[in-house]
ROTILO-983731 format. One record per residue: residue in one letter; y, x, z of N, C-alpha, C in turn. Coordinates in steps of 0.001 Angstrom, whole numbers, padded with zeros to 6 digits, always signed. Atoms other than C-alpha are relative to their C-alpha. Layout:
# ROTILO-983731
aYXZYXZYXZ ...
***
This chain:
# ROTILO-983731
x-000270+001367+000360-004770+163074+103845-000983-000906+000745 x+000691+000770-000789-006220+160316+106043-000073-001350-000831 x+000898+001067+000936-008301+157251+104707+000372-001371+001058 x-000207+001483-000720-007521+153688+105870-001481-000075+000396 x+001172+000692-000298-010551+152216+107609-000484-000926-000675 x+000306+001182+000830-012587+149960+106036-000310-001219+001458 x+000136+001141-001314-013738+148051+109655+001083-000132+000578 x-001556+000762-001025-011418+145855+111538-000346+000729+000933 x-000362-000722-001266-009878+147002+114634-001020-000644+000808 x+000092+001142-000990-011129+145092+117755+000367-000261+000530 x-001013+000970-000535-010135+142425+119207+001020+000752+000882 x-001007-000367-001472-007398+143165+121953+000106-000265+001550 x+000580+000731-001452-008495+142522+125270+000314-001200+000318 x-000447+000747-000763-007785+139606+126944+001297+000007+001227 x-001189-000626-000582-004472+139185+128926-000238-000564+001253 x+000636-000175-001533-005204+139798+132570+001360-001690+000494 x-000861+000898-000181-002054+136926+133093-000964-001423+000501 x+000362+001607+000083-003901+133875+132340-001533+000140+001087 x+001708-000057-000433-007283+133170+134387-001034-000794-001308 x+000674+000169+001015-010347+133159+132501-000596-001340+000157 x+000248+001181-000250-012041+129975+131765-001208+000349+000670 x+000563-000086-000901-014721+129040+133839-001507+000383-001146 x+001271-000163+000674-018711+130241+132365-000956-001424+000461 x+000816+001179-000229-020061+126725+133302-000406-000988-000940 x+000809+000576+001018-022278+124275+131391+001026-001347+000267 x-001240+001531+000067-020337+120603+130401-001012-000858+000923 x+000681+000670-000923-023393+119267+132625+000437+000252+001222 x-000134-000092-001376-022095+120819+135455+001942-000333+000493 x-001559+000349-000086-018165+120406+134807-000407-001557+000018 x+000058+001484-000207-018925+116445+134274-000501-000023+001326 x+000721+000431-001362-020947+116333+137785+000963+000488+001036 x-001455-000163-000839-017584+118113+138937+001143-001327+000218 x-001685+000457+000375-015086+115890+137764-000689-001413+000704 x+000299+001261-000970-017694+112556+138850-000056-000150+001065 x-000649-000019-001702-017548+113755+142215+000991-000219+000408 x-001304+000306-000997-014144+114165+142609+000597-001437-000343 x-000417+000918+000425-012944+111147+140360-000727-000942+000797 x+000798+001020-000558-015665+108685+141990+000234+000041+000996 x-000964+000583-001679-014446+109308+145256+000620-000566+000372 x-001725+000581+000063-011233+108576+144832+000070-001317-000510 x-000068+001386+000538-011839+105278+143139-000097-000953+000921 x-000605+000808-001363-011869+103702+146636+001134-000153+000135 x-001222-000389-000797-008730+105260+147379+000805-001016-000859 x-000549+000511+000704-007321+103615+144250-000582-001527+000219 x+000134+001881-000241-008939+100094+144434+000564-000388+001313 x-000848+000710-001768-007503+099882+148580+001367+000154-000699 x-000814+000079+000136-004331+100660+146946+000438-001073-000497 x-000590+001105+000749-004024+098438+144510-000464-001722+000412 x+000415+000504-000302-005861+095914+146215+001136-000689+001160 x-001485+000043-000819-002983+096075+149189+001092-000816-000586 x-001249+000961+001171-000570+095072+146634-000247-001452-000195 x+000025+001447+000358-001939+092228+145605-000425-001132+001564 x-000240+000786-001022-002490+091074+149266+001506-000442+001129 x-001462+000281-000132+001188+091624+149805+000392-000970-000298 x-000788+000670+001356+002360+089794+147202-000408-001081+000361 x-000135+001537-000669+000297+086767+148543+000549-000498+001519 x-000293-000009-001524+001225+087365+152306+001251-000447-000459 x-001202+000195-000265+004642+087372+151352+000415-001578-001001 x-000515+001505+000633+004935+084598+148859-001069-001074-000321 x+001017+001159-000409+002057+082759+150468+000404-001534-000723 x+000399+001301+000448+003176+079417+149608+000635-000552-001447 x-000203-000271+001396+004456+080118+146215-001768+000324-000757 x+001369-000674+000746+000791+081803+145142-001136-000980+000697 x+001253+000916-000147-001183+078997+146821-000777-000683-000783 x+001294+000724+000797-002171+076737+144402-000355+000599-001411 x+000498-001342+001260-002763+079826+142010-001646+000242+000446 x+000948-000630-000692-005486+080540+144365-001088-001483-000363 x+001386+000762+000355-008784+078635+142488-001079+000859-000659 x+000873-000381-000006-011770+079361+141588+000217+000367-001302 x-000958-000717+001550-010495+080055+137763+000434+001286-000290 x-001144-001728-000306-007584+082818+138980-001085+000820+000738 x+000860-000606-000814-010386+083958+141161-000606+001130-000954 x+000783-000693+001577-012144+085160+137496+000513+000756-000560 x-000891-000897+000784-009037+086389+136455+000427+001267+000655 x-000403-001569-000724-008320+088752+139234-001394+000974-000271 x+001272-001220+000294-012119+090082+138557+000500+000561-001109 x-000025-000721+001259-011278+090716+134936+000903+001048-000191 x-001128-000684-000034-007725+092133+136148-000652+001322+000469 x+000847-000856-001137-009840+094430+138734-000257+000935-001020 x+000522-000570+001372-012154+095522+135687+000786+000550-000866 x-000302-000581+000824-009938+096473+133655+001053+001333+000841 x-000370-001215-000998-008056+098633+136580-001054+001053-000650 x+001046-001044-000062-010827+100315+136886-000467+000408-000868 x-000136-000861+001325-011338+100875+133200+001362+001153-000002 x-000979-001311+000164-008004+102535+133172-000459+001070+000484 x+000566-000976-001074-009108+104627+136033-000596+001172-000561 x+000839-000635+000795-011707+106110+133749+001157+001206-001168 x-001290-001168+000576-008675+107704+131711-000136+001243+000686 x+000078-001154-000590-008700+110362+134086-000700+001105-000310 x+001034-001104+000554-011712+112019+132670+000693+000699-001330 x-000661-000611+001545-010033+112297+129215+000963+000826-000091 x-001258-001142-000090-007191+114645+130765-001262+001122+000855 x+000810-000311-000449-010169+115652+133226-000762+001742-000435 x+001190-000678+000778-012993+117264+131199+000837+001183-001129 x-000388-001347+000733-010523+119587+128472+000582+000401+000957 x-000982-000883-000762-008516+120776+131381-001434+000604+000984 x+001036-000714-000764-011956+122135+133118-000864+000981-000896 x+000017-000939+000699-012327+123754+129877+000276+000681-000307 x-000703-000693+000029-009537+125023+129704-000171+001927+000624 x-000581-000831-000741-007947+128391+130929+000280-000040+001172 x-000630+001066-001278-006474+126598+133829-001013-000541+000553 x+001170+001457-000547-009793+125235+135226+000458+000407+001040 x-000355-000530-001241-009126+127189+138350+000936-000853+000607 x-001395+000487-000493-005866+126021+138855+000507-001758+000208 x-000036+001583+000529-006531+122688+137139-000709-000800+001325 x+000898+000927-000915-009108+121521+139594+000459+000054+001813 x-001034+000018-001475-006894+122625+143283+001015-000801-000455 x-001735+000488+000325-003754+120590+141384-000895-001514-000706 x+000096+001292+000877-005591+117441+139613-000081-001274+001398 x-001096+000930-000574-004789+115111+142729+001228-000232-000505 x-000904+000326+000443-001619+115331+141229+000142-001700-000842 x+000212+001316+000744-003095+113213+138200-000425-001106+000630 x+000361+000893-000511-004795+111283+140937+001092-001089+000364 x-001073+000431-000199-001425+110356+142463+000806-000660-000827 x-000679+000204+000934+000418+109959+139582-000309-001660-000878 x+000863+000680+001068-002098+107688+137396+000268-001543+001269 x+000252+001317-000707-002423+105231+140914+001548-000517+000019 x-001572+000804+000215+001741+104807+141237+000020-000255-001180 x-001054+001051+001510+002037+103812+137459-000975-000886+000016 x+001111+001535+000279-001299+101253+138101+000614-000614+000947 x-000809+001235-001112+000955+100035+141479+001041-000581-000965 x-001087+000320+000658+003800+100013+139110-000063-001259-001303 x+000526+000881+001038+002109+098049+136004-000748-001172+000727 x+000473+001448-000729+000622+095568+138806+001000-000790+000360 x-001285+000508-000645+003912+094804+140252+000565-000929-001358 x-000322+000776+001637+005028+094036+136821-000045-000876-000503 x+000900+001143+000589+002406+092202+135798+000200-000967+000745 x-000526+000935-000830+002507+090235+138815+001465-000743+000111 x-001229+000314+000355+006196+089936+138799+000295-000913-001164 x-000415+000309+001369+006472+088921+135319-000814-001232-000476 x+001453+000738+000558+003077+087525+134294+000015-001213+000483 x+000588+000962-001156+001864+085834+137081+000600-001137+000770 x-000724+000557-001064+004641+084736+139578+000980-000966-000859 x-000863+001165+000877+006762+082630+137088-000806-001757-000018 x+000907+001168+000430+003780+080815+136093-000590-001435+001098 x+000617+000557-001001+003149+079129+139529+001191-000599+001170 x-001297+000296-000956+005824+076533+141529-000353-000527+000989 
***
């Protein structure tokens, strides 16, 4: 007659499938992610920056007398708060370098780079479109 165990089994290995997460300290994943993100925050301000020199090139004498020292304040604050969004990035960033997926996560997160700057062209256009360009004859 055989006796149940009283100790648990152990665990079950790990499944060779997934990659393991990475053994790194959150000091050194953040000094990852500010490298790559802080780079790129050029790339994103010339973008969006473009746009809005379009937009006056082309409807130069529509957006002229928008152009004072006032709207001047407002495109900083518009700017600023870009570039707050921007900062979003970390918050998908930092658990996905915790993840399982860091490996994978960190060759593929241009993606989010890409992604995040067409919906800030897209929400400028908008804004501009909507907001802005009505307001000014």
């Amino acid at each position: 007659m055989a006796y149940p165990s009283l100790m648990p089994s152990p665990p079950p290995p790990p499944s060779p499938a997934l990659p393991q997460p990475p053994l790194a300290s959150s000091r050194s994943l953040l000094a990852d992610a500010l490298r790559f993100w802080e780079l790129r925050r050029v790339f994103y301000n010339l973008a969006l920056s473009v746009v809005v020199v379009v937009w006056l090139v082309v409807t130069w004498p529509h957006f002229r007398p928008a152009l004072t020292l006032t709207s001047l304040f407002l495109f900083f604050i518009l700017a600023l708060l870009a570039n707050v969004c921007y900062c979003a990035a970390y918050l998908v960033d930092l658990p996905m370098q915790h993840s399982a997926l860091a490996t994978i996560w960190r060759r593929r997160r241009w993606v989010l780079l890409l992604a995040g700057t067409l919906f800030a062209i897209l929400l400028e256009n908008y804004w501009i479109a909507d907001e802005i360009y009505p307001d000014f004859h």
